[in-house]
DSSP file (Angstrom, degrees, kcal/mol; ACC not computed):
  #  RESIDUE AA STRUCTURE BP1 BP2  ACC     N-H-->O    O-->H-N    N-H-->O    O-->H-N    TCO  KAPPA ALPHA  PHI   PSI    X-CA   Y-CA   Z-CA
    1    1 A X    >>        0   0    0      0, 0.0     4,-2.4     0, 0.0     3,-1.3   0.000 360.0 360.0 360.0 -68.1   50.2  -58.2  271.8
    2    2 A X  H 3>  +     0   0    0      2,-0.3     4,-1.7     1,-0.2     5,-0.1   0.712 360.0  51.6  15.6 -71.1   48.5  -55.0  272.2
    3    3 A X  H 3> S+     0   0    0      2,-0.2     4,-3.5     1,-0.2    -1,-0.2   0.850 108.0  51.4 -45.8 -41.6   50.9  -53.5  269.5
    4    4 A X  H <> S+     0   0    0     -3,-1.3     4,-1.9     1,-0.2    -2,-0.3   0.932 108.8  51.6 -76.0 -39.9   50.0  -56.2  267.2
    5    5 A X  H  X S+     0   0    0     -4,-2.4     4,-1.3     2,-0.2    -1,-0.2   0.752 106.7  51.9 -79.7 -27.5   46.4  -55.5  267.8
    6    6 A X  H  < S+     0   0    0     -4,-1.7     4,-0.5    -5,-0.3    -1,-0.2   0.933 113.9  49.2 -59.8 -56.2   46.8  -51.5  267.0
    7    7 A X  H >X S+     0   0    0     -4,-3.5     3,-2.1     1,-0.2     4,-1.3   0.969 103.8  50.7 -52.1 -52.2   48.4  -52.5  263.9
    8    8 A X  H >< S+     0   0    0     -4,-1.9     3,-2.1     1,-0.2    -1,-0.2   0.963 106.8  64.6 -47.1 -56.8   46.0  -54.9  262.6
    9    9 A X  T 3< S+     0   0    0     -4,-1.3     3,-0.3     1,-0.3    -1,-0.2   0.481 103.1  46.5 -75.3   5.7   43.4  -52.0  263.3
   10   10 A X  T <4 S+     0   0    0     -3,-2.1    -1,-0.3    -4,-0.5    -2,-0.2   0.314  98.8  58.1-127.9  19.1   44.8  -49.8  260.9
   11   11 A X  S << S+     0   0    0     -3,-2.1    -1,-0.2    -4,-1.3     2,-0.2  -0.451  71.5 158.6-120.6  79.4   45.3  -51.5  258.1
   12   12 A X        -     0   0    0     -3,-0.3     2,-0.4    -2,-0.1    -3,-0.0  -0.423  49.7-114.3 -79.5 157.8   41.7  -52.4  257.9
   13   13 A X        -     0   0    0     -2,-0.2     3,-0.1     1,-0.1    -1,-0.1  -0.728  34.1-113.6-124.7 143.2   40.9  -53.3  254.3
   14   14 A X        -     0   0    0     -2,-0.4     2,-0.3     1,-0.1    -1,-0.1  -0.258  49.8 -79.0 -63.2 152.0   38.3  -50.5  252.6
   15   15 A X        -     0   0    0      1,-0.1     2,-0.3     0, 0.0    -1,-0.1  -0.497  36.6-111.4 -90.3 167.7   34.9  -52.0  251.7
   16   16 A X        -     0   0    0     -2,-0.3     2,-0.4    -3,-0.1    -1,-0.1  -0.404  30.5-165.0 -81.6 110.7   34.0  -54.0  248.7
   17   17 A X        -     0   0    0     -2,-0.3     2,-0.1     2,-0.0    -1,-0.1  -0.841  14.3-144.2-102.1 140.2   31.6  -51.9  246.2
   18   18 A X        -     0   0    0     -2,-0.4     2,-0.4     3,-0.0     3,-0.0  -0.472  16.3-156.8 -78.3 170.9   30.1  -54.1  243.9
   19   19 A X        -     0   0    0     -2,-0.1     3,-0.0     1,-0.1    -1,-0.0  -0.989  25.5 -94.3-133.3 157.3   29.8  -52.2  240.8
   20   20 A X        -     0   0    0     -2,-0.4     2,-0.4     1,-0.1    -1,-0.1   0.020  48.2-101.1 -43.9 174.7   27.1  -53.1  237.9
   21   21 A X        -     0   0    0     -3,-0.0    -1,-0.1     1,-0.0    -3,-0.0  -0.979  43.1-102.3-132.7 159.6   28.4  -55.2  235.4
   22   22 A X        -     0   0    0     -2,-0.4    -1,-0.0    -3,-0.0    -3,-0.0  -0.139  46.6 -89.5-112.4 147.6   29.3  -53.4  232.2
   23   23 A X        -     0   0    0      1,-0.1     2,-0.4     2,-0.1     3,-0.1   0.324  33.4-131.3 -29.4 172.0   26.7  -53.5  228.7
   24   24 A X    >>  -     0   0    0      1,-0.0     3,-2.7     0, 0.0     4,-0.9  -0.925  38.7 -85.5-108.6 162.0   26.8  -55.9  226.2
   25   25 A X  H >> S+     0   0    0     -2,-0.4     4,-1.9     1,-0.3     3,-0.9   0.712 117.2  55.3  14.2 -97.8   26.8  -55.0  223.0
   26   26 A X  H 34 S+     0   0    0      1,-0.2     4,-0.3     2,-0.2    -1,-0.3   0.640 104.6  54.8 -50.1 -19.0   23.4  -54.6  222.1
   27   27 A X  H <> S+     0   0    0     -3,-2.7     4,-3.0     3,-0.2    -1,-0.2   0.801 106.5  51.3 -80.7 -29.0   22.7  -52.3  224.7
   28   28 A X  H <X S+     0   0    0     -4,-0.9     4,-1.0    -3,-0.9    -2,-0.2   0.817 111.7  45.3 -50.2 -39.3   25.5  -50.0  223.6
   29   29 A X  H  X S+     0   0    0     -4,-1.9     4,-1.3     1,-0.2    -1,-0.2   0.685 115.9  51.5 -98.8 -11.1   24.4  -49.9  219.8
   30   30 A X  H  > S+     0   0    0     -5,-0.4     4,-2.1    -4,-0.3    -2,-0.2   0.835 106.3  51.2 -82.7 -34.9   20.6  -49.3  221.2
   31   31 A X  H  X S+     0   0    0     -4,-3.0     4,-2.5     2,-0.1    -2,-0.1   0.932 114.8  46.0 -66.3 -17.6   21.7  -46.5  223.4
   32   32 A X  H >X S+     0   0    0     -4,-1.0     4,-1.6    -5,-0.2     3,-0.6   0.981 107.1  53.4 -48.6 -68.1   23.4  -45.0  220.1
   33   33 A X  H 3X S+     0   0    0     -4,-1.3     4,-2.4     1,-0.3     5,-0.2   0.841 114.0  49.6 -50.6 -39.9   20.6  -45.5  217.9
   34   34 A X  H 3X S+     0   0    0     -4,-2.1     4,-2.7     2,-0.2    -1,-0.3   0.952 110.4  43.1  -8.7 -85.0   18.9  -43.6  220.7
   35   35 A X  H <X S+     0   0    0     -4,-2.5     4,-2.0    -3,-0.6    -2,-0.2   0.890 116.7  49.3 -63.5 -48.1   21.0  -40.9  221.0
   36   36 A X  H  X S+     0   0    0     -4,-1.6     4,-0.8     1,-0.3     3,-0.4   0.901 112.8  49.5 -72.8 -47.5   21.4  -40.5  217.0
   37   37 A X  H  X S+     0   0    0     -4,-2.4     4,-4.6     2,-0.2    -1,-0.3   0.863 105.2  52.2 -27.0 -60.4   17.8  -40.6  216.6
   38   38 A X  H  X S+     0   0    0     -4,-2.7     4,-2.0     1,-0.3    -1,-0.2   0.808 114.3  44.2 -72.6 -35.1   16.9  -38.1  219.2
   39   39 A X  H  < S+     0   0    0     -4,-2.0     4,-0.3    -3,-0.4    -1,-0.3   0.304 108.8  60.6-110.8   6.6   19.6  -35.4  217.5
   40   40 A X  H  < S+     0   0    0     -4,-0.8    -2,-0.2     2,-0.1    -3,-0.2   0.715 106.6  47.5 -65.5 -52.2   18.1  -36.4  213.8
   41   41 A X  H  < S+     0   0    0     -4,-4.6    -2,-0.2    -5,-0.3    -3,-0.1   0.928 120.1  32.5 -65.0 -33.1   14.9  -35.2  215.2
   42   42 A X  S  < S+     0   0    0     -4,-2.0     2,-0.7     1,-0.1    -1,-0.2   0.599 109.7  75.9 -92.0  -2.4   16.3  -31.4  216.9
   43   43 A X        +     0   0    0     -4,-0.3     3,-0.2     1,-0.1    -1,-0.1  -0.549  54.7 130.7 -70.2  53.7   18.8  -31.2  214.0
   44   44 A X  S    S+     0   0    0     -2,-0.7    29,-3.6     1,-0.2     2,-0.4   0.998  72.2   3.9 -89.3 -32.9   16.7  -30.2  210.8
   45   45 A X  E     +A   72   0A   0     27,-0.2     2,-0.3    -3,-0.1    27,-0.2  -0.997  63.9 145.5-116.7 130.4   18.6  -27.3  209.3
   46   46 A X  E     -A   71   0A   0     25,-1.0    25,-3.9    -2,-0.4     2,-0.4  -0.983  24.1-146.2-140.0 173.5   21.9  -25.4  209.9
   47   47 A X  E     +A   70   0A   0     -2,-0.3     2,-0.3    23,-0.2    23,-0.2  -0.949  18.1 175.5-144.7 126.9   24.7  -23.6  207.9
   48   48 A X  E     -A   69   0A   0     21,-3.3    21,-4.2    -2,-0.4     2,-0.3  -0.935  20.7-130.7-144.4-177.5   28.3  -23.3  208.5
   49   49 A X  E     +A   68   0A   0     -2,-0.3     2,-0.2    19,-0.2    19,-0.2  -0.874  21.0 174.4-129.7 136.8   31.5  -22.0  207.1
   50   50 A X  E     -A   67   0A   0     17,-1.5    17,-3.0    -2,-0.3     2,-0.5  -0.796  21.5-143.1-106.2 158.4   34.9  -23.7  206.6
   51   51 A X  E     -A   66   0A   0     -2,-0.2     2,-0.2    15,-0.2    15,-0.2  -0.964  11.7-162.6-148.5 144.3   37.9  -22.6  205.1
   52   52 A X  E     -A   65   0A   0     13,-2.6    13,-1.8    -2,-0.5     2,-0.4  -0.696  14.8-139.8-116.5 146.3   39.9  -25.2  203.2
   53   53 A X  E     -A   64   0A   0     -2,-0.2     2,-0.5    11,-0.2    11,-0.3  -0.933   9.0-160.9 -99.3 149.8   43.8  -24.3  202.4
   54   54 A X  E     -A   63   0A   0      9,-1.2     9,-3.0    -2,-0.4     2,-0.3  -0.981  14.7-179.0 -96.6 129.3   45.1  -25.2  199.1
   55   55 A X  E     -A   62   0A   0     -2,-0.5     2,-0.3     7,-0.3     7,-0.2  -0.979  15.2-170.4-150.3 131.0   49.2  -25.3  199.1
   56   56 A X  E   > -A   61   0A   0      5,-1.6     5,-2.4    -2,-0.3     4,-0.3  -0.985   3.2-173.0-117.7  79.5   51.5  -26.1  196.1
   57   57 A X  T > 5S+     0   0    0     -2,-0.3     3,-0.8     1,-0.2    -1,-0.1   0.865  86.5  55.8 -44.0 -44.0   55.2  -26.5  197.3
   58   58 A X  T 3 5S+     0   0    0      1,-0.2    -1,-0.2     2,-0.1     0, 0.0   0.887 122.2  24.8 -47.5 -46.0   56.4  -26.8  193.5
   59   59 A X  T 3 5S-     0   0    0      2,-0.1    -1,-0.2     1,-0.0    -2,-0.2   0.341 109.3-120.6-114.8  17.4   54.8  -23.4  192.4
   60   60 A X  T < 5 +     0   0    0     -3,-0.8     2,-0.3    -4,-0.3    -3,-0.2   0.878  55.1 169.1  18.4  71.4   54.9  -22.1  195.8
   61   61 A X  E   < +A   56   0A   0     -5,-2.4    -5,-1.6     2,-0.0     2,-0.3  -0.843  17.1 171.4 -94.9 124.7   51.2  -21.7  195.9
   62   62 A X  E     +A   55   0A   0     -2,-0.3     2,-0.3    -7,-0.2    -7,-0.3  -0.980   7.7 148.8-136.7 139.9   48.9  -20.9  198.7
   63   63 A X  E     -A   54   0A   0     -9,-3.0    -9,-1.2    -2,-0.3   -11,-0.0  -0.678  27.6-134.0-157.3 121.3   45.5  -20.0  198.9
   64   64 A X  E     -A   53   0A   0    -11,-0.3     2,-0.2    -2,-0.3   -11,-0.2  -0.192  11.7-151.9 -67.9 156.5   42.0  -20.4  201.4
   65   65 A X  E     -A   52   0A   0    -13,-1.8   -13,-2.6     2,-0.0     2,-0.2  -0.808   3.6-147.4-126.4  97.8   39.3  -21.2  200.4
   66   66 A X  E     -A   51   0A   0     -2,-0.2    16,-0.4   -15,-0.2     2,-0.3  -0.541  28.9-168.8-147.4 114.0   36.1  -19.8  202.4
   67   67 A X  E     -A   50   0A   0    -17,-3.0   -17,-1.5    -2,-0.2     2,-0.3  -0.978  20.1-157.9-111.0 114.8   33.1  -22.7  202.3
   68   68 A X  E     -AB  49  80A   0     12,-3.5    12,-3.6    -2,-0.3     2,-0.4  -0.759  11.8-169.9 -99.1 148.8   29.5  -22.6  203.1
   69   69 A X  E     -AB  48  79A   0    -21,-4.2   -21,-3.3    -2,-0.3     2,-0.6  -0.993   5.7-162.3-130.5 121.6   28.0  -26.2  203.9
   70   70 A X  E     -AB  47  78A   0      8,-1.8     8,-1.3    -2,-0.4     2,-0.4  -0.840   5.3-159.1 -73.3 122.2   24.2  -26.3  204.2
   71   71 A X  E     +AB  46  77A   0    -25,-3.9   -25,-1.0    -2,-0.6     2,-0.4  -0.903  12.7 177.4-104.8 151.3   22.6  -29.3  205.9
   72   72 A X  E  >  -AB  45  76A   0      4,-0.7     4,-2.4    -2,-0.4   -27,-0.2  -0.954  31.9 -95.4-147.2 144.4   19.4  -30.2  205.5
   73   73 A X  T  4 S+     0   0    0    -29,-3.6   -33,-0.0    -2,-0.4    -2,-0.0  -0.569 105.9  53.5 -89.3 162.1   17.7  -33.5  207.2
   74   74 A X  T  4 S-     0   0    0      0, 0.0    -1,-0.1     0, 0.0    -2,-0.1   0.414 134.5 -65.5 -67.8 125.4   17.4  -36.0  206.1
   75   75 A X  T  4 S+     0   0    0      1,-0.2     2,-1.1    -4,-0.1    -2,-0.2   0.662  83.3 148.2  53.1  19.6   21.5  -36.3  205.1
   76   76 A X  E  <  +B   72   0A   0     -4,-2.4    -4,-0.7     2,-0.0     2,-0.2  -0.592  16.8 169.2 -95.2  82.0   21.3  -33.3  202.5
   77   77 A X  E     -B   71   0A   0     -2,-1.1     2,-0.4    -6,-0.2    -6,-0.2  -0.645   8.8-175.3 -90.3 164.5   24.7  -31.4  202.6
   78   78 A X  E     -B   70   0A   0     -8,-1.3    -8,-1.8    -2,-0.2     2,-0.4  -0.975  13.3-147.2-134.7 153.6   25.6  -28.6  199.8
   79   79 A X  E     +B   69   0A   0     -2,-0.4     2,-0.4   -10,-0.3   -10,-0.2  -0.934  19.8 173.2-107.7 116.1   28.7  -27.0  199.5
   80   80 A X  E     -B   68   0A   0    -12,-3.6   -12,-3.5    -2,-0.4     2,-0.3  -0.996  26.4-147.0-139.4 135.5   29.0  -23.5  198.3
   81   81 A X        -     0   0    0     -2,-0.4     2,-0.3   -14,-0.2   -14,-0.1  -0.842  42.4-116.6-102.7 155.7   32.2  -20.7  197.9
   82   82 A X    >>  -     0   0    0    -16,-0.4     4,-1.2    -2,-0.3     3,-1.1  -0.582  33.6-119.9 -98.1 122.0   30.4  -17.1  198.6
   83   83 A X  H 3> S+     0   0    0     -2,-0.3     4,-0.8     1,-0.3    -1,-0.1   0.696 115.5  59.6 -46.9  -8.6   31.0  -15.1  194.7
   84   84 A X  H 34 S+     0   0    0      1,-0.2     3,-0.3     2,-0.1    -1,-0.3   0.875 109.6  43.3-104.1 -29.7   32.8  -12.4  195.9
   85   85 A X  H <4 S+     0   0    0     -3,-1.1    -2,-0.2     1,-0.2    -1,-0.2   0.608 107.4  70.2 -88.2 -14.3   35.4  -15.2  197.2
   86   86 A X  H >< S+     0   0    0     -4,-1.2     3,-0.9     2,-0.1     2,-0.6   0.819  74.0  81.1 -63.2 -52.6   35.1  -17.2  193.8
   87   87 A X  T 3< S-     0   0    0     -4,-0.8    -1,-0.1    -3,-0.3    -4,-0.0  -0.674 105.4  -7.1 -98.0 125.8   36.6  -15.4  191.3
   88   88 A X  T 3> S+     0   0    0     -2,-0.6     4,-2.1     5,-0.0    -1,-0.2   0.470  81.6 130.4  86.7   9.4   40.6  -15.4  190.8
   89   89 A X  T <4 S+     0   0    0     -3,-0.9    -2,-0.1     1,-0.2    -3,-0.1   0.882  78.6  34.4 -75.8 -20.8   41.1  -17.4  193.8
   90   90 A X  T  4 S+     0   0    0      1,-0.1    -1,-0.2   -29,-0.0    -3,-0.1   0.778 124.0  44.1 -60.4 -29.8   43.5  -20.0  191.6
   91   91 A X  T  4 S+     0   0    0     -3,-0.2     2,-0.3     2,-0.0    -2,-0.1   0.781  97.3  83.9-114.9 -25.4   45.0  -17.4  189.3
   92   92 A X     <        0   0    0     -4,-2.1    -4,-0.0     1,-0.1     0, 0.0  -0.481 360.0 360.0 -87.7 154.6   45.9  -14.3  191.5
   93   93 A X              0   0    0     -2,-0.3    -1,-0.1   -32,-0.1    -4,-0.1  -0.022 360.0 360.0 -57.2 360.0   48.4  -13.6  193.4
């Protein structure tokens, strides 16, 4: 009996955490709207550079393409290739 009573006292069962009970909906798309809001407002300008590949297996064509994208808030992007990067990038070789 003894034995049985050691055992019993280690496999004591962990305790129960309640946990909160998880958003609905509408609090998920208001904490967005939040969040998107809040980086509309410290987001007004920036500028960055991509480079896009173009590749032609048939004419065994390759070529980058080096892109500047402006933003500007509200939603204003432009797209720009830098001149020096412009000319002959289709035709050369």
């Amino acid at each position: 009996m003894l034995c049985f009573g050691l055992v019993a006292g280690l496999w004591r069962q962990a305790p129960v955490v309640v946990a909160d009970p998880p958003p609905d909906a509408r609090k998920i798309v208001s904490r967005m709207e939040e969040v998107r809001q809040r980086t509309h407002e410290e987001i007004r300008q920036y500028s960055s550079y991509r480079n896009y590949l173009v590749h032609n297996e048939r004419f065994d064509f390759s070529r980058g393409l080096p892109v500047r994208m402006d933003y500007t808030a509200p939603w204003s992007k432009e797209y720009s290739v830098p001149a020096e990067q412009a000319s002959g990038i289709f035709y050369s070789k």
